[in-house]
Structure formats: structure tokens, C-alpha cells
C-alpha positions as CSV (number, residue, x, y, z in Angstrom):
1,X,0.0,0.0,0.0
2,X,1.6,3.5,-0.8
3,X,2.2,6.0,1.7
4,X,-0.9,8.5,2.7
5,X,-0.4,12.2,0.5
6,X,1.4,15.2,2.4
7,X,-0.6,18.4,1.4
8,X,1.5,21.2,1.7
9,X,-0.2,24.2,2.1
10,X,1.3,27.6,1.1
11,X,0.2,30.9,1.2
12,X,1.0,34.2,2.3
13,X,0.5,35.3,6.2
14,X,-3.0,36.8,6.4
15,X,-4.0,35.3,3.1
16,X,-6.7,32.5,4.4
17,X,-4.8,29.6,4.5
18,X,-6.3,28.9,7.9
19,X,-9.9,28.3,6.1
20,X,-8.3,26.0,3.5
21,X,-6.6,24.0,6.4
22,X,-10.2,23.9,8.2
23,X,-11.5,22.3,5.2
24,X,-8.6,20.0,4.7
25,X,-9.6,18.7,8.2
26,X,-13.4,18.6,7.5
27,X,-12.9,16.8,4.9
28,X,-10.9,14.1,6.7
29,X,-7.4,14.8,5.8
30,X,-5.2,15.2,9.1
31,X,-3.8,18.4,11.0
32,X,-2.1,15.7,13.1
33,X,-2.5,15.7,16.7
34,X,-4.7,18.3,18.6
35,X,-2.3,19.2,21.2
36,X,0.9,19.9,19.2
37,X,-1.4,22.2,17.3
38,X,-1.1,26.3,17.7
39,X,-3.8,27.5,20.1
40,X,-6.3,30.1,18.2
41,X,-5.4,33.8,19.1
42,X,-7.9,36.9,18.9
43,X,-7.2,37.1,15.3
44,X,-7.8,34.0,14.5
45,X,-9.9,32.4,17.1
46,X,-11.0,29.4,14.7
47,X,-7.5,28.2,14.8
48,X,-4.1,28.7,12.9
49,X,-4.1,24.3,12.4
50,X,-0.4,24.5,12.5
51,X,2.4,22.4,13.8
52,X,4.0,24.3,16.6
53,X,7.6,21.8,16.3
54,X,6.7,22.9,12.6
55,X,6.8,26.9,12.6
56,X,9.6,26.4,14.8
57,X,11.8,24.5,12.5
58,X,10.2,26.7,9.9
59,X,11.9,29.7,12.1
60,X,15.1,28.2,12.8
61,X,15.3,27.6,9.1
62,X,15.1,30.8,8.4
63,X,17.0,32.6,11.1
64,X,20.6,30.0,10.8
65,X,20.0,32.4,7.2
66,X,20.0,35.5,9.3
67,X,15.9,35.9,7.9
68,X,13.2,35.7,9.6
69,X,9.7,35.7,8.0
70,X,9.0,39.2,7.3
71,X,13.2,39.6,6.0
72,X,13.3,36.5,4.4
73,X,16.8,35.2,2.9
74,X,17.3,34.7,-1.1
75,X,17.0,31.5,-2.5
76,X,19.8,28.8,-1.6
77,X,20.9,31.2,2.1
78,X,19.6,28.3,3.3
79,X,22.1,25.5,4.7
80,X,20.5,22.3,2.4
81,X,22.6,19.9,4.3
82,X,21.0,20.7,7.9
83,X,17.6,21.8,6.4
84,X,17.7,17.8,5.0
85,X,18.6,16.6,8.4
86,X,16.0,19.0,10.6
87,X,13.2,18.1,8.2
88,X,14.0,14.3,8.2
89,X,14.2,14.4,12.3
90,X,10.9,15.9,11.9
91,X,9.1,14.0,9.3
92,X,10.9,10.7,12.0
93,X,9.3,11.9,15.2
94,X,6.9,14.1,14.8
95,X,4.7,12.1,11.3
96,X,5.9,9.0,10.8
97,X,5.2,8.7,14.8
98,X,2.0,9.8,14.7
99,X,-0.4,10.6,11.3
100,X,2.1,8.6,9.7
101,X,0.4,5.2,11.2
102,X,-2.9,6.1,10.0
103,X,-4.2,4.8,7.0
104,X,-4.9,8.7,5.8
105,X,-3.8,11.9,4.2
106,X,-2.5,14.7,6.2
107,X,-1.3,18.1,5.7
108,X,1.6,20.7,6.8
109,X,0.4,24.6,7.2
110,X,2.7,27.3,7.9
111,X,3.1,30.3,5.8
112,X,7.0,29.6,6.2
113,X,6.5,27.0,4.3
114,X,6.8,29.4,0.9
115,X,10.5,30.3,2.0
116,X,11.5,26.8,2.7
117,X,9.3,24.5,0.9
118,X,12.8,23.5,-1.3
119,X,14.0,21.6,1.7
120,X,10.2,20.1,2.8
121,X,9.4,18.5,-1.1
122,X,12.6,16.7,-0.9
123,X,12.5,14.9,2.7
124,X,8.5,14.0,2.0
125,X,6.9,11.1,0.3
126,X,3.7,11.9,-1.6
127,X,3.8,15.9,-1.2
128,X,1.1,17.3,-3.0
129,X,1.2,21.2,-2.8
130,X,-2.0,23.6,-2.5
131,X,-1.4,27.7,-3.1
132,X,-3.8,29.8,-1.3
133,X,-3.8,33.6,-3.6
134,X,-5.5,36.5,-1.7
135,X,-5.3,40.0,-3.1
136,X,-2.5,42.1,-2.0
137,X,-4.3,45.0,-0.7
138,X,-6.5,42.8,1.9
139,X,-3.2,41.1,3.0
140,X,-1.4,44.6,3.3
141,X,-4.6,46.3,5.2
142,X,-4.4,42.8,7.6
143,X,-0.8,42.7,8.0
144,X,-0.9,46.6,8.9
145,X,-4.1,45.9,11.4
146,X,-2.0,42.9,12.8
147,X,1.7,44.0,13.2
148,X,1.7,47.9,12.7
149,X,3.4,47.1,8.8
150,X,3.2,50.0,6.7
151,X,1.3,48.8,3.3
152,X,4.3,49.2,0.9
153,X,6.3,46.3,3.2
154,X,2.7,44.4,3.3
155,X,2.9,44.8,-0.8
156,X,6.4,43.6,-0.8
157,X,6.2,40.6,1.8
158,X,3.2,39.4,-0.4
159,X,5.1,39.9,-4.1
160,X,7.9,37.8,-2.2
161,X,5.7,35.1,-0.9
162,X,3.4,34.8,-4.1
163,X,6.9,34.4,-6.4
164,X,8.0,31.7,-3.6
165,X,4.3,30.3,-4.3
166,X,4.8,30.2,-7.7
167,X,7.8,28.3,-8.4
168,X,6.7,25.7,-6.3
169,X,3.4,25.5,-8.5
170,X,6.0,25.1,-11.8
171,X,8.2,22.9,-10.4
172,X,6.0,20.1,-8.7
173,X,2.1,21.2,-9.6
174,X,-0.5,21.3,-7.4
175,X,-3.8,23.5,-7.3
176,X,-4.3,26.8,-6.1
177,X,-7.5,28.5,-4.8
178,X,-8.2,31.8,-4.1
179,X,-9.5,33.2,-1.2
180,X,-11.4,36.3,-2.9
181,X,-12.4,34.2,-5.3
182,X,-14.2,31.7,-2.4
183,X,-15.4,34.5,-0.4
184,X,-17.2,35.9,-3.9
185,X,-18.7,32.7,-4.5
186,X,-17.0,32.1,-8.2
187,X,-14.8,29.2,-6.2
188,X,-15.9,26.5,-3.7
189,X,-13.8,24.6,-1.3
190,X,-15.4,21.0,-2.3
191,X,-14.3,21.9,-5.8
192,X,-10.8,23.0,-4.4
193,X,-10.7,19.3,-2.5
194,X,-11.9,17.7,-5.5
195,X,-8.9,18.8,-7.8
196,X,-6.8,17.0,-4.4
197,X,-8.9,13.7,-5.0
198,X,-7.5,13.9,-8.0
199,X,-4.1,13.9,-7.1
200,X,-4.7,11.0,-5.4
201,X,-5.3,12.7,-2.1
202,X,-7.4,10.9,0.2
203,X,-10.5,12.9,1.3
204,X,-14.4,13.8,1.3
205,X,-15.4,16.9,-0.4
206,X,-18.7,17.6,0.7
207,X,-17.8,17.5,4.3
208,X,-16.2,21.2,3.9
209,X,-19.7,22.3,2.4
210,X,-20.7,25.5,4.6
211,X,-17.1,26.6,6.2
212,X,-16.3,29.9,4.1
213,X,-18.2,32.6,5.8
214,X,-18.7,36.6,5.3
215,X,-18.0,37.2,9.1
216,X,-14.4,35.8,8.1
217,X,-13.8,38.6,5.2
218,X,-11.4,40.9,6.7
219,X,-9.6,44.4,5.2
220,X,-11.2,44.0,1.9
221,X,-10.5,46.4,-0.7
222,X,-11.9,47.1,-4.4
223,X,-9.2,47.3,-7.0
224,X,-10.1,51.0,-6.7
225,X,-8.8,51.1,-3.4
226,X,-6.8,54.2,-2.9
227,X,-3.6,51.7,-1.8
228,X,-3.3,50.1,-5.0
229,X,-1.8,53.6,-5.9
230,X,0.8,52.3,-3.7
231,X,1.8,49.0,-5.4
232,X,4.9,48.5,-8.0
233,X,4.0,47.3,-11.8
234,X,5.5,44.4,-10.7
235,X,3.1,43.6,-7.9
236,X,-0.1,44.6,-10.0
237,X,1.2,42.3,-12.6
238,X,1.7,39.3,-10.6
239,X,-1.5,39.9,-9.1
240,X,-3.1,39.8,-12.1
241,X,-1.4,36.6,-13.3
242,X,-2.1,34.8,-9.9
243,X,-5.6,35.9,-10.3
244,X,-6.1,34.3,-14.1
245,X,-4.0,31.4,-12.8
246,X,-6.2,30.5,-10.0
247,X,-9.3,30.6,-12.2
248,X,-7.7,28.5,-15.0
249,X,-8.9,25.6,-13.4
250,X,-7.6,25.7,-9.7
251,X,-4.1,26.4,-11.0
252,X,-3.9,23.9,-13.5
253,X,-3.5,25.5,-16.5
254,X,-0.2,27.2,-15.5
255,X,1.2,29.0,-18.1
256,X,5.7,28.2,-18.5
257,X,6.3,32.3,-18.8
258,X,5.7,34.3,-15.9
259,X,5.1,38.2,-16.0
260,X,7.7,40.2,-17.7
261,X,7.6,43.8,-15.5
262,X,8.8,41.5,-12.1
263,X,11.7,42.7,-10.4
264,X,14.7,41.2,-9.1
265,X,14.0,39.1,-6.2
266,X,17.4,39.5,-4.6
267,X,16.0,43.3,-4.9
268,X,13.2,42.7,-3.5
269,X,15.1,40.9,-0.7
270,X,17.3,43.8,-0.1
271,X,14.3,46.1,0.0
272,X,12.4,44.3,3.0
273,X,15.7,43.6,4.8
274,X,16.2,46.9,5.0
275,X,12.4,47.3,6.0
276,X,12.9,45.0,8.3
277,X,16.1,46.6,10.0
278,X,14.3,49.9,10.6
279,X,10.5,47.7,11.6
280,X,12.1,45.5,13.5
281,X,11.5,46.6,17.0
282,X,7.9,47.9,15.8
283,X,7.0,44.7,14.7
284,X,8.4,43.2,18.0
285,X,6.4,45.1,19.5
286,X,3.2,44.9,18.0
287,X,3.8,41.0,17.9
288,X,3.8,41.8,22.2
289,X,0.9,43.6,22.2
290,X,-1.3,41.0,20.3
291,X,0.4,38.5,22.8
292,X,-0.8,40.7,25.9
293,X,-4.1,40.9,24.1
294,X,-4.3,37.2,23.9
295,X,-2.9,36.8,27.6
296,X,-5.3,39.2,28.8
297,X,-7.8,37.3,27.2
298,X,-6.8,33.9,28.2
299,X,-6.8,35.6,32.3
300,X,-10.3,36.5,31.8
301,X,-11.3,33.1,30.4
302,X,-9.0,31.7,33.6
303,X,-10.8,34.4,35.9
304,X,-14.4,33.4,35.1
305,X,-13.1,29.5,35.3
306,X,-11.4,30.8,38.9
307,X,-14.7,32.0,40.3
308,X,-16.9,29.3,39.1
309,X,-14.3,27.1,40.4
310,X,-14.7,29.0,43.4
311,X,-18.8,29.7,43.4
312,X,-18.8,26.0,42.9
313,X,-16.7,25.1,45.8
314,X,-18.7,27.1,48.0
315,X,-21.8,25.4,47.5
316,X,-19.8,22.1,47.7
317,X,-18.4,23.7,50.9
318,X,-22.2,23.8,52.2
319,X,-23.1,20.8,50.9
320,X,-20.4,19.5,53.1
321,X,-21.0,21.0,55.7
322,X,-24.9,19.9,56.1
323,X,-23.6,16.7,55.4
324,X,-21.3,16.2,58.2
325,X,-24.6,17.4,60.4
326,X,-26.5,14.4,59.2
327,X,-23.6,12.1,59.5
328,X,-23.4,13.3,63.3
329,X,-27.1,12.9,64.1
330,X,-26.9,9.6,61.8
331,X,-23.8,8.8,64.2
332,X,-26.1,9.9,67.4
333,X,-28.9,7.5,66.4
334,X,-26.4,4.8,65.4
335,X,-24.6,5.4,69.0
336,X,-28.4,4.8,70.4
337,X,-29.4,1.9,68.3
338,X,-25.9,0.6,69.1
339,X,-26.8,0.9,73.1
340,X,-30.0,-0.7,72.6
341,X,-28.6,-3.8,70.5
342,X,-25.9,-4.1,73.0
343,X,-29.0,-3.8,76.2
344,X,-30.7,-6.7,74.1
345,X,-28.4,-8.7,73.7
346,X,-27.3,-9.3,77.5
347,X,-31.5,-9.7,77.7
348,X,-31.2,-12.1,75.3
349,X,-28.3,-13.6,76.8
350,X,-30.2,-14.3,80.3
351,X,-33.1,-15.5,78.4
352,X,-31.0,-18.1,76.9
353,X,-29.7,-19.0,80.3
354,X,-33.0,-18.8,81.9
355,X,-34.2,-21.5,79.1
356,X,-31.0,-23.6,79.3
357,X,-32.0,-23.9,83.0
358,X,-35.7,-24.5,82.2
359,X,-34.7,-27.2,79.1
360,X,-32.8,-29.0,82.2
361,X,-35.9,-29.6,84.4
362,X,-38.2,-30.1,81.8
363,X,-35.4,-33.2,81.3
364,X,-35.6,-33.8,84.9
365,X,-39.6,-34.3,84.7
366,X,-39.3,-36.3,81.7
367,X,-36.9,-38.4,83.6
368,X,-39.3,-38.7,86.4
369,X,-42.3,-38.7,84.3
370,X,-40.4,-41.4,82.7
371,X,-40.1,-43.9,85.9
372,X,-43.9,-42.9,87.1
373,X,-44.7,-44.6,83.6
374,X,-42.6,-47.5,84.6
375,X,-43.9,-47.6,88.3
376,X,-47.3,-47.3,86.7
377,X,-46.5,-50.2,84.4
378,X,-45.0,-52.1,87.1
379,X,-48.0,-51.8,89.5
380,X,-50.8,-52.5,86.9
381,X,-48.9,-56.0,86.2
382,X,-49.4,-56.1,89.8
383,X,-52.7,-55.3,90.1
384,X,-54.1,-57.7,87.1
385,X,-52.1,-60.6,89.0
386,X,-53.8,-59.4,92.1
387,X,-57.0,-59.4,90.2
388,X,-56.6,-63.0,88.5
389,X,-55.4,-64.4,92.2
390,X,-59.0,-62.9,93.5
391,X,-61.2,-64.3,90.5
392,X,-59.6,-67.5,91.1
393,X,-60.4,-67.9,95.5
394,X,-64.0,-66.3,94.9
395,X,-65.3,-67.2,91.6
396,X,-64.3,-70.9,91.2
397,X,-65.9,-72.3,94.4
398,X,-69.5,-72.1,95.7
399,X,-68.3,-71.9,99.3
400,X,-65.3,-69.2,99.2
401,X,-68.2,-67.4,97.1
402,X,-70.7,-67.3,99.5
403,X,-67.7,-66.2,102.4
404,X,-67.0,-63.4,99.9
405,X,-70.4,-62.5,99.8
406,X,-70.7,-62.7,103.5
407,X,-68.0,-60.4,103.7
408,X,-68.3,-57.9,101.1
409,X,-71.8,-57.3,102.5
410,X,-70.8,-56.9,105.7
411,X,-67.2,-55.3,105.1
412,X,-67.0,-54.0,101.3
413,X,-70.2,-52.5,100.7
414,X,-69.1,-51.2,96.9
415,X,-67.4,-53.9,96.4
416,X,-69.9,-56.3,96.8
417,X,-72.3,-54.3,95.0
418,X,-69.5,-54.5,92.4
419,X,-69.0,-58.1,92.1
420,X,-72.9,-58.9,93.3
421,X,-74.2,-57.4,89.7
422,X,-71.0,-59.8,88.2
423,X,-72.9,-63.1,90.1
424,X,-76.6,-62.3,88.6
């Protein structure tokens, strides 16, 4: 069985590659695992879906090339040896670990990822890329909003990123979306998976049906917008390209020639390095601020878990508390019943002895009830020998008949009576 796809996403910080990573997820291709993820922040509370161990290779990438993702370095700054060896340690222990033993696709997200993207495509099995395009203006305007950036670096950083973008797209393929284009409707993100599915990425389409919402438009301009003033002829022609690229078919109808008015991109380079040498503490310190904001946030979230923690623990407290009154009076009557069993039982106890004694002289009379019966026995043998011994002297001859006679009448009235009514 071949290896599950790696989608890598690029795209340009602040361009919506956030959305296309939700849908990658939806649609059941994996972010990898929940708690190695980037918490969401207040400007982007859905979620960033990105590798933290990833940005930070991503940053150390950059920064052994004295960049950093707003000063990026020129193409090939970047050690290849070590990049090989970083990226294989992390592809080793942090994928093949993990998604990698599931039967599934995943994908990699980190805007970084269009500066060193070289070194990722040759350490993974299966990449498949996906571009995210978002106009310029809206990713100055959000880039100004979100780290102070004036717009002419914003314009810059995203004519950087977007040529970075685009010689991945001619070098290995892939699809690109763009993100005006799904927010206006003429794109969809099942379409956008679809054209995956058929690079043999493993995932469901229709499950990312309903994700792109207006609430998540932010610092959009009309390409009347005072600020496109502001961009080069470069940048409006590599808009324009990247914008009839990403409708020709989701980027698949690339064309070999790229615009013609671009400028050097070791210029370009030089340009935001030295934006970046000037910006540098501003952007430090706007990237603090939106971390205080996020703390701050974060403590009230803590705060309101402290006191229903607390308000919870309170009623438990008097719960407790009524609780221990009923185990006392329970112990109280328990004590008492305890008192009384004890009280019945030496009754009981004495009862027992008082029938052990009774049981022994109801044997006693039994005994002696026992040797009446035999007495009695004894004596009516005796008294039916008596009885056969008188039969025979005063019933067998006329003369001790007629002395018995004389007698019984004169001695043993009853008697005679008795043995009188026998002689009739």
C-alpha cells in the first residue's frame, strides 16, 4: 500500500490559509494531533491548524540564514545539508510517529513553508502542494491591522511570498485557490478538494460544504482602493497573473512564462531587509501587544473558570458542611441503636440461660415422668395378677363365694355391690 499524500499548504501570512486548512480537516485529511497544534489567538480564534515543532523548525530555518519571515533570505541562504537533516528528524518523530500510522492523508500549514518549501518537497513522500492567492491590498490592510506594517512592506512581503508560491506550483504542480475568489462565490472549497482527489489525495469533499463565511472577510479592498496607488508594476502584474491562474482551473492550467515587469527578487530581498532593520523593534512590539491581548484574554477566560471554580466550591463547601450534620445525628442515632442492641443482647443472653435452666428440668420431669410410667406399668402387672389371684379364690368355688359375699356385704359394701351385679 503506498504512503498517505502530504498536502502542503502555502500561502502568504494573512492570506486564508487557515480556512483551507479547516477544510482540509473537515474533509478528513489530518492536522495531526490536537495538542501539538497552535492554540487560536484573537485574530484568529477558529485556529491557525499549524504544527507548533513545525513553525519552529520553519523559524530556525530561516533565522541559521539571518531571515526571519518578514526579512526572508534569497534563494539557496539556506544550509541544504542541515535543512535535510532537521526536516528528516521531523518527518521521523513528529509524522511517521504519529499521522504517519494512519491509513490517511495529512497536511503541513505554515506560511514559512513558501520560503523553505525546497528543503520540505525533498524529505517528503507523496507531497502534494495547494497555493492559497489572496489580493494584495486585503493582505497589506491585515498585515498593517495585525503587526503595525506599513502597506508598501505588506505589498512587498506578499510579491515575495506569491513568487516563492509560484515556483513551487511550476516545479511540482498542485492547485491553487483563491480566497477572494471563495469569499465571492466564483470558487468553492469541495471543488478546491476535488482537484486534491485527483491527485490522489485521500479525502471527502462535501464534508467542507458551509465553512467559508462573510464574518471571516477581513480588510477588503476594491481594486479602486486608494492603496493600489501604492503598489509597483510588478506587484499589480503578478497579481493579475495569480488571479487568471487560480481561475484556469484551480491552477492547472499554469502558463511556462511568468510576468515580464517583475523585479529582481534579490532586490526585492534587499528592500524588505532593510524594511525589516528599521520595523524590526515595531513589529516586535506589536507582535507583544497582540500576545498581551491574547494573555489578557486567556486571564479573563482563567478568571471566570477561577470564580466558578470558586462559586462551585462554595456550594460544595455547604453541601459539606450539612452533610457532616447528618452524619453526626446519623452517628447519634447509630450510637443509640448501638446501646440498645448491646442492652438486648445481654436480655437475650439471660433469656438463653433462663431456658437452658428451664430445658434441664423439663429433662428432669421427663426423667421422672419417665419412671412414674414404669412404676405405673410395674403396679398394673401387679394389680391384674392381684385381680386374677382374687377371680380365682371367689369365683371358682361355691363356698369361698358365698364367704366373699358374706363379707363384702358386711365389710366392702361397693365392692360387693360391684362383684354382686358380676354373680346375677
Amino acid at each position: 500500500m503506498a504512503n498517505p499524500s502530504c498536502v502542503l499548504i502555502l500561502g502568504m501570512h494573512r492570506s486564508g490559509t487557515s480556512l483551507i486548512a479547516r477544510a482540509c480537516s473537515e474533509s478528513g485529511i489530518s492536522a495531526g494531533p490536537e495538542d501539538q497544534l497552535l492554540e487560536a489567538q484573537a485574530d484568529n480564534p477558529l485556529g491557525f491548524y499549524e504544527n507548533q515543532h513545525l513553525v519552529s523548525l520553519n523559524d530556525d530555518l530561516l533565522q541559521q540564514a539571518a531571515g526571519t519571515w518578514y526579512a526572508p533570505p534569497n534563494i539557496g541562504e539556506i544550509d541544504s545539508t542541515s535543512a535535510a537533516n532537521k526536516t528528516r528528524t521531523f518527518v521521523e518523530q513528529q509524522i511517521e510517529s504519529s499521522i504517519g500510522q494512519v491509513e490517511t492523508a495529512y497536511f503541513l500549514k505554515d506560511p514559512r513553508l513558501c520560503l523553505t518549501w525546497e528543503h520540505w518537497f525533498s524529505t517528503l513522500e507523496n507531497p502534494v502542494l495547494l497555493a492559497v492567492y489572496r489580493s494584495p491590498i486585503a493582505v497589506a490592510k491585515s498585515l498593517a491591522a495585525r503587526n503595525a506594517f506599513p502597506l508598501l512592506i505588506g505589498f512587498d512581503l506578499w510579491e515575495f511570498y506569491n513568487r516563492r508560491i509560484l515556483a513551487a506550483l511550476k516545479e511540482y504542480g498542485g492547485v491553487l485557490v483563491s480566497y477572494d475568489a471563495l469569499q465571492a462565490g466564483t470558487q468553492t472549497l469541495e471543488e478546491m478538494l476535488a482537484q486534491l482527489a485527483k491527485l490522489q489525495v485521500s479525502c471527502k469533499p462535501d464534508l467542507a460544504a458551509g465553512l467559508v463565511s462573510p464574518t471571516l472577510m477581513h480588510h477588503h479592498s476594491p481594486s479602486d482602493d486608494q492603496a493600489w496607488d501604492l503598489m509597483s508594476e510588478s506587484q499589480r502584474s503578478l497579481h493579475d497573473y495569480m488571479v487568471d491562474l487560480s481561475q484556469a482551473d484551480y491552477g492547472r492550467g499554469l502558463r511556462d512564462s511568468e510576468p515580464t515587469t517583475l523585479k529582481s527578487e534579490s532586490t526585492l530581498t534587499l528592500r524588505l531587509r532593510d524594511y525589516a532593520s528599521a520595523l524590526s523593534p515595531l513589529a516586535t512590539l506589536r507582535e507583544t501587544e497582540l500576545e498581551r491581548e491574547s494573555a489578557l484574554e486567556l486571564a479573563k477566560v482563567r478568571t471566570h473558570e477561577r470564580d466558578y471554580s470558586l462559586a462551585t466550591l462554595s456550594r460544595r463547601e455547604k453541601e459539606y458542611s450539612s452533610l457532616i450534620t447528618a452524619h453526626e445525628r446519623e452517628q447519634q442515632e447509630h450510637k443509640k441503636a448501638a446501646e440498645t442492641l448491646q442492652a438486648l443482647t445481654q436480655d437475650h443472653k439471660a433469656l438463653v440461660q433462663v431456658h437452658g435452666e428451664e430445658v434441664e428440668r423439663f429433662k428432669d420431669l421427663l426423667l421422672k415422668h419417665d419412671d412414674l410410667w414404669d412404676t405405673l406399668a410395674i403396679r398394673g402387672g401387679e394389680l391384674e395378677e392381684s385381680e386374677e389371684k382374687a377371680k380365682f379364690l371367689f369365683f371358682r368355688s361355691p363356698r369361698p363365694l358365698q364367704l366373699f359375699s358374706s363379707l363384702s356385704s358386711r365389710h366392702l359394701p361397693s365392692f360387693s355391690g360391684s362383684f354382686g351385679a358380676s354373680t346375677v
